[in-house]
C-alpha positions, -999 to 999 in steps of 0.1 A, spaced: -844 95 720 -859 92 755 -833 90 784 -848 53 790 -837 48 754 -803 60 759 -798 39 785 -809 8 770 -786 17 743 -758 20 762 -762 -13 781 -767 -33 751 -733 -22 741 -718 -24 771 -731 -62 769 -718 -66 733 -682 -54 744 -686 -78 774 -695 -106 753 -667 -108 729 -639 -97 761 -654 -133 775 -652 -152 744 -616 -141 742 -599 -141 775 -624 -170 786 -607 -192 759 -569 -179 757 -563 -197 724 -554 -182 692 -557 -143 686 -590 -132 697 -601 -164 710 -600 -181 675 -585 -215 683 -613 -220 714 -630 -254 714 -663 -246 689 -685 -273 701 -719 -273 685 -709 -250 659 -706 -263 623 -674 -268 608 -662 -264 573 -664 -294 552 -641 -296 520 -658 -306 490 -695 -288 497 -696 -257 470 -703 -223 475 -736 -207 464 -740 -171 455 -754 -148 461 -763 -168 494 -727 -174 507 -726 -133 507 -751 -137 537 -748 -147 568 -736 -181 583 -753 -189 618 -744 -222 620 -708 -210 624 -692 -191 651 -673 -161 634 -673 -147 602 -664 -113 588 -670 -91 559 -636 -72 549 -625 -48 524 -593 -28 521 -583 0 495 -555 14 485 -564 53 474 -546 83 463 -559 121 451 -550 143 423 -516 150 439 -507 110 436 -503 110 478 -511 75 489 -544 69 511 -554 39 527 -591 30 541 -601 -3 557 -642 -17 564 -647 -49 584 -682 -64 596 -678 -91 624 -700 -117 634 -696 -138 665 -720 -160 684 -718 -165 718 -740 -199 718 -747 -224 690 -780 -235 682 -810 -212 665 -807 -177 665 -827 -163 693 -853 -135 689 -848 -98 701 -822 -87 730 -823 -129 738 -802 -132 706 -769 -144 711 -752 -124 684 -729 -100 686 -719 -77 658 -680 -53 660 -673 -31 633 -638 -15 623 -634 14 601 -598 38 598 -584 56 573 -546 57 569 -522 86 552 -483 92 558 -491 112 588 -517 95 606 -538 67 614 -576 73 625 -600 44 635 -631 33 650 -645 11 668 -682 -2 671 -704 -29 685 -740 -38 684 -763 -68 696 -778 -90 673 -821 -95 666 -826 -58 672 -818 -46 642 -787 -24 651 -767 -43 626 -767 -74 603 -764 -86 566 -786 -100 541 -773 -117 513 -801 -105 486 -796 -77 479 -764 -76 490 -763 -52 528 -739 -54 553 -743 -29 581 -739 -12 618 -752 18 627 -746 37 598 -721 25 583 -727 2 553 -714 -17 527 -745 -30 499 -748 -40 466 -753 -11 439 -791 -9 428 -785 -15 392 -760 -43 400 -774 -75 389 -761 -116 397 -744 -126 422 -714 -115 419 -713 -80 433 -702 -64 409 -713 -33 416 -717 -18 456 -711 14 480 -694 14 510 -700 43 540 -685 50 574 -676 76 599 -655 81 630 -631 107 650 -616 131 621 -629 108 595 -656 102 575 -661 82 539 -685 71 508 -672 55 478 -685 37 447 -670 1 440 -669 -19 404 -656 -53 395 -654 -68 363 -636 -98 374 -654 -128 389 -655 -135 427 -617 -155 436 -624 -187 453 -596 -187 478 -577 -226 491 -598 -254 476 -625 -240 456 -630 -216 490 -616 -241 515 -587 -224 533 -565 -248 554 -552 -234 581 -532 -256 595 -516 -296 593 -544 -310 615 -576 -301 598 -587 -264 609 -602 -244 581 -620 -214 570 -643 -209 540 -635 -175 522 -635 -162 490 -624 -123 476 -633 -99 453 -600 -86 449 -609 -67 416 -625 -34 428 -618 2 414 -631 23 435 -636 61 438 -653 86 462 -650 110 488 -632 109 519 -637 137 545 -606 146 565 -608 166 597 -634 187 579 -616 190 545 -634 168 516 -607 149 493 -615 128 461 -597 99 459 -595 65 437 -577 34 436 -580 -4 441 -598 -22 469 -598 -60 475 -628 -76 493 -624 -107 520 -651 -128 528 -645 -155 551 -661 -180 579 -651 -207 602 -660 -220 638 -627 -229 651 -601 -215 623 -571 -217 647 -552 -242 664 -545 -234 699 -504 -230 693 -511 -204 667 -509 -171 685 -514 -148 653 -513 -139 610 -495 -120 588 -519 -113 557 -510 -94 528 -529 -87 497 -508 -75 465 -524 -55 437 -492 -57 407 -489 -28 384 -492 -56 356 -528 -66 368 -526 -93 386 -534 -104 420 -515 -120 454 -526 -134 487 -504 -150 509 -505 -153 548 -488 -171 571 -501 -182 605 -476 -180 635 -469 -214 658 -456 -212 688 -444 -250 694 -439 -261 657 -434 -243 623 -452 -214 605 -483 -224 583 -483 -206 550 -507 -205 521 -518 -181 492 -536 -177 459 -521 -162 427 -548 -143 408 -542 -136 372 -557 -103 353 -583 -121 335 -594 -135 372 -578 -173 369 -569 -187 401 -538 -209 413 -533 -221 455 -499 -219 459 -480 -245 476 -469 -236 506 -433 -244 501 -431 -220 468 -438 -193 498 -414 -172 517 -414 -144 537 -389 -128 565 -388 -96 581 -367 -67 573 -371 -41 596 -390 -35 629 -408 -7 646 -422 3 677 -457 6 680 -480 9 712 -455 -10 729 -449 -36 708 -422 -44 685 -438 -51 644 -420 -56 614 -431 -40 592 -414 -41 563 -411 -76 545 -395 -98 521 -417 -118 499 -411 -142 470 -430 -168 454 -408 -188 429 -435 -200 408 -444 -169 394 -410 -149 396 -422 -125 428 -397 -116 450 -403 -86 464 -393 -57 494 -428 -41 512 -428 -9 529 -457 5 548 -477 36 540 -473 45 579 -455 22 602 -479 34 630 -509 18 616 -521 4 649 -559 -6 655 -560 2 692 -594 -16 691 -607 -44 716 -586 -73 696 -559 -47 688 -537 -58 652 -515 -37 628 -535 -31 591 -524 -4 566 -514 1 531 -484 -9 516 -463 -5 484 -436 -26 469 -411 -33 444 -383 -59 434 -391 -82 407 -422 -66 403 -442 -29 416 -474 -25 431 -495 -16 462 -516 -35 487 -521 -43 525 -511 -54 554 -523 -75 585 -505 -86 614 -519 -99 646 -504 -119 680 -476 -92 682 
């Protein structure tokens, strides 16, 4: 690459850092911005179905969205791995997409890989209408830079069924093969997650049935790992109030096969919105009512200067779950622009199991 090539390069991500710093500290609502007025960006709409393998793609119309997928590994020794892959997508204008470097996209990816010892992560951002990064929805390709997540060549429908997943970063780098043979999990109302009492909303659905297997590459030293990964797709213009200052997600794979997603969305003037989806083995899905939901904090820890708890209580009465969660690594801080707290987890109670962990707002 030229020198004038390097430079443009760096300015355009210099730009793209710039441009989601703005959105964030310009609006001061809701983690990363999330609860700013979205004027002129669509808004979800209950009742409108999703179409696949379209609703895979890209949503310009709306203001954020992300790809997400999180997997809970170990290798021959049974030692417990975690790896998370996340594709945003934020526009800085509404209205049509604009061609090359006048496009008002800008794309962040996270990638980090997480053991009992340590917690390594990257951070990346490109412009959109230049090619740097994107997703088309057939065949199935998220990417930036090089890292990618894409539908398998010999999958087939819409479900993604089959796919890879790649990506690199200080002391880390990773490739794994994916397979479902579940059906995509429409999460909310047929994929219409409330959010909170007056009306805000996401659209997002998961494959949380992945096996997954491949080869992760450790400060130089190649390990084989397998396991479970759970795949979030979700987008909204305006998914936060501007009280709610933050999430705690988690994502439960249960030794007996079956699936749970719960979150709960921290207010700071009036209570906590909670919601979550039980997933059974064969892939049938139930929204839980929020009141059949509890969680509460057991224990805290200090991380980058903040105080976390990170080990839970969980129960949904429902289905008999009440459960004690205890992090892989309690450090699992992503020190990234929009810094947050994601790692693997395992539990046990009522019933055994692994999964994952987000907190943000902290």
């Amino acid at each position: 690459m030229s020198a004038r090539g390097i430079v443009l390069v760096v300015l355009a991500a210099l730009a793209s850092v710039a441009a989601w710093a703005s959105f964030a500290e310009g609006a001061g609502k809701g983690f990363a911005g999330l609860g700013a007025d979205a004027a002129g960006f669509e808004q979800p709409i209950p009742g409108t179905p999703l179409v696949f393998p379209r609703d895979l793609g890209p949503h310009p119309g709306f203001r954020t969205e992300w790809w997400y997928l999180t997997a809970n590994l170990q290798d021959e020794s049974g030692a417990a791995y975690g790896v998370q892959w996340t594709l945003f997508r934020q526009a800085g204008a509404p209205g049509d997409e604009r061609e090359g470097w006048a496009n008002q996209t800008v794309w962040m990816g996270h990638a980090a890989v997480t053991t009992a010892a340590e917690h390594l992560f990257a951070e990346t951002f490109a412009r959109g209408g230049v090619g740097q990064a994107g997703v088309t929805a057939q065949p199935f390709r998220a990417w930036i830079d090089d890292w990618i997540l894409e539908a398998s060549p010999e999958a087939s429908g819409a479900a993604l069924s089959r796919a890879k997943i790649s990506a690199n970063g200080p002391g880390f780098r990773y490739a794994f093969d994916l397979a479902a043979d579940r059906p995509l999990v429409l999460q909310g109302d047929n994929g219409f997650s409330r959010k909170s009492d007056d009306g805000r909303a996401s659209w997002y659905f998961s494959q949380p049935f992945f096996r997954i297997d491949g080869v992760l590459t450790l400060h130089g030293r190649k390990v084989a790992l397998s396991g479970l990964a759970w795949m979030d797709r979700e987008w909204s213009s305006q998914p936060l109030a501007a009280t709610q200052k933050g999430w705690d997600w988690f994502s439960l794979h249960l030794a007996t096969g079956e699936k749970l997603m719960v979150f709960r969305l921290r207010d700071a003037t009036s209570g906590d919105f909670r919601a979550g989806t039980w997933i059974g083995a064969d892939g049938a899905q139930q929204a839980l009512d929020r009141k059949d939901i509890a969680l509460e904090p057991l224990a805290e820890t200090h991380v980058a200067g903040r105080v976390l708890p990170v080990r839970w209580k969980l129960t949904v009465k429902s289905h008999g779950i009440d459960v004690e969660t205890a992090p892989v690594n309690a450090a699992s801080w992503m020190a990234t622009s929009f810094p947050y707290w994601e790692g693997p987890i395992g539990f046990r109670g009522s019933h055994e199991g692994k999964g994952y962990l987000e907190m943000t707002g902290y």
